[in-house]
PADREN-206986 format. One line per field, with one value per residue: residue number from 1; z, y, x of N, C-alpha, C, O in turn. Coordinates in steps of 0.1 Angstrom, whole numbers. Layout:
k	NUM:...
n_up	Z:...
n_north	Y:...
n_east	X:...
ca_up	Z:...
ca_north	Y:...
ca_east	X:...
c_up	Z:...
c_north	Y:...
c_east	X:...
o_up	Z:...
o_north	Y:...
o_east	X:...
***
This chain:
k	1:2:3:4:5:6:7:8:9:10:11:12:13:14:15:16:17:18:19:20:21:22:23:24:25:26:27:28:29:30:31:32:33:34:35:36:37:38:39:40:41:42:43:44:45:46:47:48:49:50:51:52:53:54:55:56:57:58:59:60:61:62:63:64:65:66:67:68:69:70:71:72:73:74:75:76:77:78:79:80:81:82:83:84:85:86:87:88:89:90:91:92:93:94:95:96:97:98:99:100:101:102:103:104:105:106:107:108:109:110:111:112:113:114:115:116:117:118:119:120:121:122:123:124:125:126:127:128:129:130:131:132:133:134:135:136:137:138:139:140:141:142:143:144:145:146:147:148:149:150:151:152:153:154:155:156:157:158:159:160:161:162:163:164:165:166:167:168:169:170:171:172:173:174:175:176:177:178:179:180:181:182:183:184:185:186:187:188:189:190:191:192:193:194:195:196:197:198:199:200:201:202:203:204:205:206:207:208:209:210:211:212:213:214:215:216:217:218:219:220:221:222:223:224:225:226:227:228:229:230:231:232:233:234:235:236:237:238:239:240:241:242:243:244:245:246:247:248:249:250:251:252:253:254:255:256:257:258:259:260:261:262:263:264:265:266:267:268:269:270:271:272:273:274:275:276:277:278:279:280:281:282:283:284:285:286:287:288:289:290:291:292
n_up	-102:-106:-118:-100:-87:-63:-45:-16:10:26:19:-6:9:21:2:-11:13:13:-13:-8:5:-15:-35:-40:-69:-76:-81:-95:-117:-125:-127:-146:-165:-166:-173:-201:-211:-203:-223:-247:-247:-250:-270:-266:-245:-255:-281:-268:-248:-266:-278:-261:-253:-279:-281:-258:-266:-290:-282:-274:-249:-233:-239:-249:-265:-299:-303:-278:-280:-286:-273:-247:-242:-247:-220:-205:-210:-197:-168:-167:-156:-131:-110:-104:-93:-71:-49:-35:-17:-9:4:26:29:53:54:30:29:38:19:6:-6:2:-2:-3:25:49:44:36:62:76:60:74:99:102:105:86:72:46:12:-9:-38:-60:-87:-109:-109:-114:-80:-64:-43:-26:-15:2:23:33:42:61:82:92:98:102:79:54:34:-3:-22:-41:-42:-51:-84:-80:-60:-42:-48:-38:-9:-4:-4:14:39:38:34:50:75:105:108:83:70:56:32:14:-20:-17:-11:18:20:9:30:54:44:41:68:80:70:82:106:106:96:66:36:7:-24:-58:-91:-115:-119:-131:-126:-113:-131:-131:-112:-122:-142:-176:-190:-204:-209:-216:-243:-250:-248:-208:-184:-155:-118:-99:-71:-54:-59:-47:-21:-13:-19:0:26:24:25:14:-16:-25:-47:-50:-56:-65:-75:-91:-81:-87:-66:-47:-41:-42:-31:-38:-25:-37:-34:-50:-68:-79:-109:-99:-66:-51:-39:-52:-82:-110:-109:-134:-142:-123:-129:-147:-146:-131:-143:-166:-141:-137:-161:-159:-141:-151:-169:-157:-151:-175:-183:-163:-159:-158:-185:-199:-182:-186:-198:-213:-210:-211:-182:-169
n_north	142:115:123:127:125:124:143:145:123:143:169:165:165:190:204:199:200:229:241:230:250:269:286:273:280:286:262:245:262:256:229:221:234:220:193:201:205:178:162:171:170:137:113:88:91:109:91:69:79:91:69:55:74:74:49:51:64:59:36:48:48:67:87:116:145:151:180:182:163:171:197:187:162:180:196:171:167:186:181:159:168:177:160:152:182:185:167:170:193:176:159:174:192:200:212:213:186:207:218:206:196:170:149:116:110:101:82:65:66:54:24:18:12:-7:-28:-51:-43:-26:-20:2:13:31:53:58:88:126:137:116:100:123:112:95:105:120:105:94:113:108:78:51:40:15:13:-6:-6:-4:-3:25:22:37:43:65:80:59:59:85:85:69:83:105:102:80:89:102:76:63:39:14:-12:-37:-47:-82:-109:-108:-83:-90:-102:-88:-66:-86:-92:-68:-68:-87:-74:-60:-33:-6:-6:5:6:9:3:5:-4:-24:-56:-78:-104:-137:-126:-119:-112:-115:-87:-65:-34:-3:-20:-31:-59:-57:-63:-69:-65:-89:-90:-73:-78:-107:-103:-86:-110:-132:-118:-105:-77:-46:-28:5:31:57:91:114:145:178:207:242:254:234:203:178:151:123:99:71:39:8:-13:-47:-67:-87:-109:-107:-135:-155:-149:-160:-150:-140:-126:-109:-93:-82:-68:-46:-30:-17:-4:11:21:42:62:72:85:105:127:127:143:142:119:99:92:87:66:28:10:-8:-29:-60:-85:-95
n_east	281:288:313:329:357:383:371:361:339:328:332:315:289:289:285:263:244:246:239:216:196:197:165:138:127:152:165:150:152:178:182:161:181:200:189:179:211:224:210:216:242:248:242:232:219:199:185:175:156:142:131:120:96:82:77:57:37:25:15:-8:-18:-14:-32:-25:-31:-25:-14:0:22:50:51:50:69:94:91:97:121:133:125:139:165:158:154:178:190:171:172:194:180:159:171:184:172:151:126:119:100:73:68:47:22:-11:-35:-54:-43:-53:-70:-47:-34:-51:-54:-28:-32:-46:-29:-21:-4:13:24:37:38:56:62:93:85:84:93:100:119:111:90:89:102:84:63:75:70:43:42:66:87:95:122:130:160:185:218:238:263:287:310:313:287:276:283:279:244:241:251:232:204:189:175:147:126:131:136:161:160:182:183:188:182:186:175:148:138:136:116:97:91:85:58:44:49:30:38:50:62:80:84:101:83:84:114:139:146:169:181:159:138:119:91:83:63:39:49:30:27:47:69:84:108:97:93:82:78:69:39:43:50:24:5:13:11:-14:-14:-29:-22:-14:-7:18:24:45:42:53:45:37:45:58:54:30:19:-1:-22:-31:-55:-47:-63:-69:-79:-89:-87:-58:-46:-61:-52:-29:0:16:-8:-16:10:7:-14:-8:15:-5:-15:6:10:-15:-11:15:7:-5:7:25:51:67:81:108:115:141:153:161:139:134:154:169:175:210
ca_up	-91:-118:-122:-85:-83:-51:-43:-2:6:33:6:-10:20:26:-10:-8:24:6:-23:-4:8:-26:-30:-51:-78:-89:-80:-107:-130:-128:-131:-163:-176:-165:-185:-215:-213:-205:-235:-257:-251:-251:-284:-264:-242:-264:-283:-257:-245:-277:-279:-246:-254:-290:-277:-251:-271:-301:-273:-269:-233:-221:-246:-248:-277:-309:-303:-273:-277:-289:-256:-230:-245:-241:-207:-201:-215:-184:-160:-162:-148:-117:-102:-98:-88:-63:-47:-23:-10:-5:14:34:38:63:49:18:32:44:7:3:-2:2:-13:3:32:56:39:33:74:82:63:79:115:99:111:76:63:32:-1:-12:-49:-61:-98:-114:-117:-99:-70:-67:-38:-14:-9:16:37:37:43:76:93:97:103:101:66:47:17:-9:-25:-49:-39:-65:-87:-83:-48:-41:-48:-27:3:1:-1:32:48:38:25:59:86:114:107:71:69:38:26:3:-34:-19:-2:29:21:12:48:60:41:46:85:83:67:92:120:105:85:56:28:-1:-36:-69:-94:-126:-114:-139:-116:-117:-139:-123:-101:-124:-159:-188:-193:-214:-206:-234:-256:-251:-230:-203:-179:-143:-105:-91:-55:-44:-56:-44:-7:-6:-16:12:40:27:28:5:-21:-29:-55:-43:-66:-59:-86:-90:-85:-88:-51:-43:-44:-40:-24:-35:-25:-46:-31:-64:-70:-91:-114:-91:-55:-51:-37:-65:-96:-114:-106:-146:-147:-118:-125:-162:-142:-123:-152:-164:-130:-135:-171:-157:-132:-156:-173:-147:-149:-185:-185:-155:-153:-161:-199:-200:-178:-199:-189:-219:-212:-207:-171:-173
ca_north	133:106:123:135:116:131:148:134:126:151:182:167:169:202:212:192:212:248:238:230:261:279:288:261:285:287:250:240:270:250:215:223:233:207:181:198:201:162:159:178:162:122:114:77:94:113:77:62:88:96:55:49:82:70:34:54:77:50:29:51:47:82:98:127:148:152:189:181:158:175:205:175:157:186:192:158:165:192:177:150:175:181:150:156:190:188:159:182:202:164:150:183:205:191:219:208:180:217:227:195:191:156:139:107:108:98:67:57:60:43:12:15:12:-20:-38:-61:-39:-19:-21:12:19:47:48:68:99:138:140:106:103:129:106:82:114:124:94:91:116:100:63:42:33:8:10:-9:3:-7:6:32:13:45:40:81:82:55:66:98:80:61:92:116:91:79:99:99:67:59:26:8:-24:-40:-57:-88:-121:-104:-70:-92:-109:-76:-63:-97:-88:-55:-63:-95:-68:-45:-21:4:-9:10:2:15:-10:1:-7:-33:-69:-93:-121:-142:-119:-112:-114:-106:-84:-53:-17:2:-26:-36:-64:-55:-74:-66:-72:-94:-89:-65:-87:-118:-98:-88:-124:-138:-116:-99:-64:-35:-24:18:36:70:99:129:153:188:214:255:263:225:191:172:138:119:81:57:22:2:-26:-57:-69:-99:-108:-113:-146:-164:-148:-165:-143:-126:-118:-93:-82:-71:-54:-38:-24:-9:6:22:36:52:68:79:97:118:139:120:150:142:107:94:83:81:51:18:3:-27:-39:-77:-83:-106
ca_east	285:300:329:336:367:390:363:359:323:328:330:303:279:291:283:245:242:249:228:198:196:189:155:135:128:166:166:147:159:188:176:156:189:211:181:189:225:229:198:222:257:249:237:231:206:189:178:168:152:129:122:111:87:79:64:42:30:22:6:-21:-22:-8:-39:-20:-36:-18:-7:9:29:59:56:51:81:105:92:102:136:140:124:145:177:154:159:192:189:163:182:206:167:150:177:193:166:138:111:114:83:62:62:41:3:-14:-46:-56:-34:-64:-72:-33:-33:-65:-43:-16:-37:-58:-19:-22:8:10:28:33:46:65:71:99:81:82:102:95:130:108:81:90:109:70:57:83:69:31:46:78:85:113:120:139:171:194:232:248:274:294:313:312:272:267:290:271:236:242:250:221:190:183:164:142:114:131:145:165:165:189:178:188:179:181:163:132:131:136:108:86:89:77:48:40:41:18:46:51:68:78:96:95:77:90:131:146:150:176:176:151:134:107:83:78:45:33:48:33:23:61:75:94:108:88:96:70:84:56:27:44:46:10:-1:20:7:-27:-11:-28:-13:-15:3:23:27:51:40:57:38:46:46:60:49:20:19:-12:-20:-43:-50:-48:-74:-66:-89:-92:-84:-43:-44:-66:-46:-22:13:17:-13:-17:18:4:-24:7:16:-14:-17:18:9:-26:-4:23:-3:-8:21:39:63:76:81:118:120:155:157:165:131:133:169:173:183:216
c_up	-96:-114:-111:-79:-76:-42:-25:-3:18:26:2:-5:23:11:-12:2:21:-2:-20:4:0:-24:-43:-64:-89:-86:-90:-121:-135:-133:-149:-172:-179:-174:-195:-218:-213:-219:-247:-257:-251:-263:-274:-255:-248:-271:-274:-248:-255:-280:-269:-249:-268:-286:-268:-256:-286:-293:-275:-252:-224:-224:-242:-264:-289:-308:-294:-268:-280:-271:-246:-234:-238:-229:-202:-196:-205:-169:-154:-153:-134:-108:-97:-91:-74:-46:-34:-13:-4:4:27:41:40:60:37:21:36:29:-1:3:-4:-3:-1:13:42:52:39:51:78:75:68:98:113:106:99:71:52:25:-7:-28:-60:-72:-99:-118:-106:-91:-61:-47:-20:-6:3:30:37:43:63:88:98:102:95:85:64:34:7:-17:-32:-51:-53:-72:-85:-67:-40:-35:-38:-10:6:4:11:41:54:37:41:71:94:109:94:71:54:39:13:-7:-27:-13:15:33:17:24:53:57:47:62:88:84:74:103:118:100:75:51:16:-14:-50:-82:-109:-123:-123:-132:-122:-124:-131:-111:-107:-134:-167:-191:-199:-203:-216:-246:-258:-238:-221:-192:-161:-131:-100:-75:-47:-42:-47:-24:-6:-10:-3:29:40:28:11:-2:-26:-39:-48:-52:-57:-68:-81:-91:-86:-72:-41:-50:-41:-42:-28:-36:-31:-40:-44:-59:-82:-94:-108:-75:-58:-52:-49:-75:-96:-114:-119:-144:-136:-116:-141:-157:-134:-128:-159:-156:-130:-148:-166:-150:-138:-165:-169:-150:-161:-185:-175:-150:-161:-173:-202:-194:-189:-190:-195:-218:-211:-198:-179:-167
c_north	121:109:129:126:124:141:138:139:137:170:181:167:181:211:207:202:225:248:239:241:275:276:278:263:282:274:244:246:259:237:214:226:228:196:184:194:185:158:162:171:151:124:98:75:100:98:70:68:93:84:55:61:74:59:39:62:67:38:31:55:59:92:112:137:154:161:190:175:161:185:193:168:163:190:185:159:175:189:164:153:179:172:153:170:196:177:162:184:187:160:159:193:197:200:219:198:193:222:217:195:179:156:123:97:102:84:58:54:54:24:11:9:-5:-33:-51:-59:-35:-19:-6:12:32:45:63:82:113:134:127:97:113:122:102:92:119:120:91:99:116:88:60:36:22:2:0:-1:-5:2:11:22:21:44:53:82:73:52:74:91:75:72:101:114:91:87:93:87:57:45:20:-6:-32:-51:-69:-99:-115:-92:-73:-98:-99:-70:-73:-93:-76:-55:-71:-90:-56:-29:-16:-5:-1:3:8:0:-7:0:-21:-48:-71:-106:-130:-139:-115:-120:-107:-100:-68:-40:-8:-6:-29:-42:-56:-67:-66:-76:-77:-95:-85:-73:-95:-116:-98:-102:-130:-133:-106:-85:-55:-31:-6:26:54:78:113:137:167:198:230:256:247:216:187:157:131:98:79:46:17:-13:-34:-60:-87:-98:-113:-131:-158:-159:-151:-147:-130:-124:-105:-85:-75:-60:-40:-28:-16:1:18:32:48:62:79:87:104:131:136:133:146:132:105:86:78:67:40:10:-10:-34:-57:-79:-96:-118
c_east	293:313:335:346:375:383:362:344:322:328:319:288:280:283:265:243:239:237:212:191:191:173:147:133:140:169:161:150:169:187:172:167:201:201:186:201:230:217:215:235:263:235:229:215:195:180:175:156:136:123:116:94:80:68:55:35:24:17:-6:-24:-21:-23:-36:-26:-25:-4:1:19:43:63:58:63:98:104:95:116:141:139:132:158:170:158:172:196:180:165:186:189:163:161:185:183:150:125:109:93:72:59:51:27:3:-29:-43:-47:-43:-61:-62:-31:-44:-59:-39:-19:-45:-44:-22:-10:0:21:23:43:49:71:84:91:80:93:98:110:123:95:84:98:90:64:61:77:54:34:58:75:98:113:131:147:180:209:234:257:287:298:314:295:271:273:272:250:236:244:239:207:188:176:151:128:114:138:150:165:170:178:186:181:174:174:147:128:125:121:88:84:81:65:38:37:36:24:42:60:68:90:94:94:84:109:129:150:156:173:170:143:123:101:85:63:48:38:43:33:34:65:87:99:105:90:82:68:71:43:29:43:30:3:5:10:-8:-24:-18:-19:-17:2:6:27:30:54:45:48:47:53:51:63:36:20:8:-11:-33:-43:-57:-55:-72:-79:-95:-84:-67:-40:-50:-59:-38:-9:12:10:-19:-7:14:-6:-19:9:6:-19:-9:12:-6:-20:8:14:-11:-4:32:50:71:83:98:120:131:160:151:150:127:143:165:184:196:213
o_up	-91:-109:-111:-68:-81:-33:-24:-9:18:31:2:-11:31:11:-14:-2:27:0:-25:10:4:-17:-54:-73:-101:-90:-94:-132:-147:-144:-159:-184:-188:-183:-201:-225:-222:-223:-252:-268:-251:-264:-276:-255:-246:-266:-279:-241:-251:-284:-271:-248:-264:-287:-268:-251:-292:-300:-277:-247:-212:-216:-235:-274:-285:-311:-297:-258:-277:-262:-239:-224:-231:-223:-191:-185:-203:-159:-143:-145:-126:-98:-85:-83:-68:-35:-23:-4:9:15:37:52:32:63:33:17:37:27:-12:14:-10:-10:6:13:42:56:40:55:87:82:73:105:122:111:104:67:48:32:-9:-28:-65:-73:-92:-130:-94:-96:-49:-42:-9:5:13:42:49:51:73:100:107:113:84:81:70:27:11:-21:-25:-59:-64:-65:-87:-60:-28:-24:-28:-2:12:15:20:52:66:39:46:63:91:106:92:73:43:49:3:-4:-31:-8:21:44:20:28:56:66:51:66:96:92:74:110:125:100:72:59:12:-13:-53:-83:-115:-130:-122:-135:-134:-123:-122:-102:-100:-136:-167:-195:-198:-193:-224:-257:-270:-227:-226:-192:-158:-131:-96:-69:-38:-32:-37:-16:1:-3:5:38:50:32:0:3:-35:-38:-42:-58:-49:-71:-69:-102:-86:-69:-29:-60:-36:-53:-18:-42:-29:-39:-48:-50:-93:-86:-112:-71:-65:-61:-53:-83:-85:-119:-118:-143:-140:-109:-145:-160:-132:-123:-157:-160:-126:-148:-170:-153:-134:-167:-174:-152:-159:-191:-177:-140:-172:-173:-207:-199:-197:-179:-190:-224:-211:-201:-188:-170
o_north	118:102:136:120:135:146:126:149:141:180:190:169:184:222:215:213:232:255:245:239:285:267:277:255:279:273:235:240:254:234:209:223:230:191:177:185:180:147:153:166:149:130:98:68:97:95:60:61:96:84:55:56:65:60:34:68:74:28:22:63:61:100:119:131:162:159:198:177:151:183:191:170:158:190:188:155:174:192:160:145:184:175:156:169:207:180:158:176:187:160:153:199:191:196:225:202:188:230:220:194:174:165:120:85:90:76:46:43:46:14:0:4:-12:-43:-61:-68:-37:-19:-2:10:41:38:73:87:113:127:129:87:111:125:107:89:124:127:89:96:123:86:66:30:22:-8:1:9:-15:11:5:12:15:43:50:85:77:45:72:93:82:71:105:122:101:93:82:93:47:46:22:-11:-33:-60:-66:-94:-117:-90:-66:-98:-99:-70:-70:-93:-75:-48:-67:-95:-45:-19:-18:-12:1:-3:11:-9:-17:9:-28:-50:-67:-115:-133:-146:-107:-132:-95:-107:-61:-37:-4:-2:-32:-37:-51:-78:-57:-88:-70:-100:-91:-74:-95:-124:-106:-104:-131:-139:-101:-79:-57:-29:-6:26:60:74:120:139:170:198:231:260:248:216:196:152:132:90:85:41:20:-21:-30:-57:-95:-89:-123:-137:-167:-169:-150:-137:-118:-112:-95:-75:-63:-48:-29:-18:-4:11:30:44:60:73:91:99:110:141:139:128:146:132:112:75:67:59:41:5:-19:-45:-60:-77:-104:-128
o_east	304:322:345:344:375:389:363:338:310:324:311:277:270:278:256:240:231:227:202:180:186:168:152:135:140:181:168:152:168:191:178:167:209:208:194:204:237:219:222:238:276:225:217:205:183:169:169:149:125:112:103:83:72:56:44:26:16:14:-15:-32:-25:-27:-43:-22:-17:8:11:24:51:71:68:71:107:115:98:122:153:147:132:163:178:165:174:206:181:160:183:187:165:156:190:183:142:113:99:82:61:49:48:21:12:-33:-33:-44:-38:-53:-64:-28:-42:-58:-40:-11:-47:-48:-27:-3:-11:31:12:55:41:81:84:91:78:102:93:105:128:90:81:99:88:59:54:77:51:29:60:66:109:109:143:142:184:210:233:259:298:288:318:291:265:267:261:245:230:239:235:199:184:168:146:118:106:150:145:172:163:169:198:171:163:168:138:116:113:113:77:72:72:58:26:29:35:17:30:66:56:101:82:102:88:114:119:162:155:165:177:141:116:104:87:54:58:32:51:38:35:67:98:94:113:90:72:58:66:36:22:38:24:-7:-4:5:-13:-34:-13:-8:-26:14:-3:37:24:66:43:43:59:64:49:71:29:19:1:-4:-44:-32:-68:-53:-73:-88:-103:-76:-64:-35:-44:-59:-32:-12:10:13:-24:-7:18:-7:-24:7:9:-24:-12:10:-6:-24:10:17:-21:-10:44:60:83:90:99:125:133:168:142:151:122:144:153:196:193:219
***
């Protein structure tokens, strides 16, 4: 998609369209061997790639047992080409959500009816992209979004991402009103918690026994208006996906803790979560940069 220069976004909705049409099998055939291929011919990814892995696996926190930490790795290294291949199916084909099982869908709507609002977070991990089209067709969701930098990708995004109940809101000033309103009239909110903030938009706290720098956005929402917070996992399975919601419990009430420290418990939340499914979760993303 990078290099789809003259390419009109009108071909490349036509070619998403075709795509999502194969059968999920040779959709992920493919995937797994588009991860390697991009593994194999950026040396830039590859290191970055085996660090980000290295510090969670020398954490401790994934407790992955010795012998498999080498298979889960290179599973990693294909699942990371799925994303992109499964992409076209999540956003073109509407029964993609039927190949879906759920886990604590009940309980995620019995919040959503309490009218407090909910705070849903969605790390990088699984098909992580088909949640919130899941999500849309029990109740109205809106999620945050951070535009492509690539002016192609994020054409095409604006075209195919939205759908019936999904709403977007921009990373800025005016996509947290946006978001702040939702959750004052009893909305869905969704965002993904490990995303890299803007300089001044977050902390410093422990990913893996290594700082990173952490959006405090979501906390700083459910202090504000009392809204639940539940973590959302869209794990790959053979014959799909599987949707399961957690409502996550701080080690104290929102409103009495001091800010870092229930975004370090934030974090904790995310790595229990990434050690669900650590093959599947996005290592390649730059998750220690230093925002500018």
């Amino acid at each position: 998609i990078k290099s789809a220069i003259g390419i009109t976004i009108n071909q490349m909705i036509v070619f998403f369209k075709l795509f999502a049409r194969l059968p999920l099998w040779l959709v992920r055939g493919l995937g797994l061997s588009l991860g390697w291929l991009i593994w194999l011919a950026s040396g830039r990814y590859r290191r970055l790639m085996r660090e980000n892995w290295r510090i969670a696996i020398h954490s401790g926190r994934l407790a992955i047992p010795k012998q498999k930490v080498g298979p889960l790795y290179r599973a990693a290294i294909g699942h990371a080409g799925l994303i992109a291949t499964e992409l076209p199916k999540i956003w073109c084909d509407s029964r993609a959500v039927d190949q879906m099982t759920t886990s604590g869908l009940e309980l995620f709507k019995d919040l959503a009816k309490a009218g407090k609002g909910v705070v849903l977070l969605t790390p990088h991990l699984g098909a992580f992209e088909l949640s919130a089209r899941a999500i849309a067709r029990h109740v109205p969701i809106t999620v945050l979004y951070r535009p492509a930098r690539q002016p192609q990708f994020r054409r095409l995004m604006e075209r195919l991402r939205p759908t019936k109940n999904l709403m977007t809101a921009p990373a800025n000033a005016s996509g947290v009103r946006q978001l702040l309103r939702t959750l004052r009239t009893g909305g869905v909110i969704g965002m993904l918690p490990d995303q890299v903030p803007s300089g001044g938009e977050g902390v410093w706290a422990d990913f893996f026994n290594r700082p990173a720098y952490t959006m405090t956005l979501p906390i700083r929402l459910a202090q504000a208006t009392g809204a639940p917070i539940v973590w959302v996992l869209a794990i790959r399975t053979q014959a799909g996906w599987h949707l399961e919601f957690v409502q996550w419990r701080a080690d104290q009430e929102f409103v009495h803790t001091p800010l870092e420290e229930v975004v370090s418990a934030m974090n904790r939340g995310l790595e229990l979560q990434i050690a669900r499914a650590p093959e599947q979760y996005l290592w390649a993303y730059n998750r220690y940069k230093v925002p500018k």
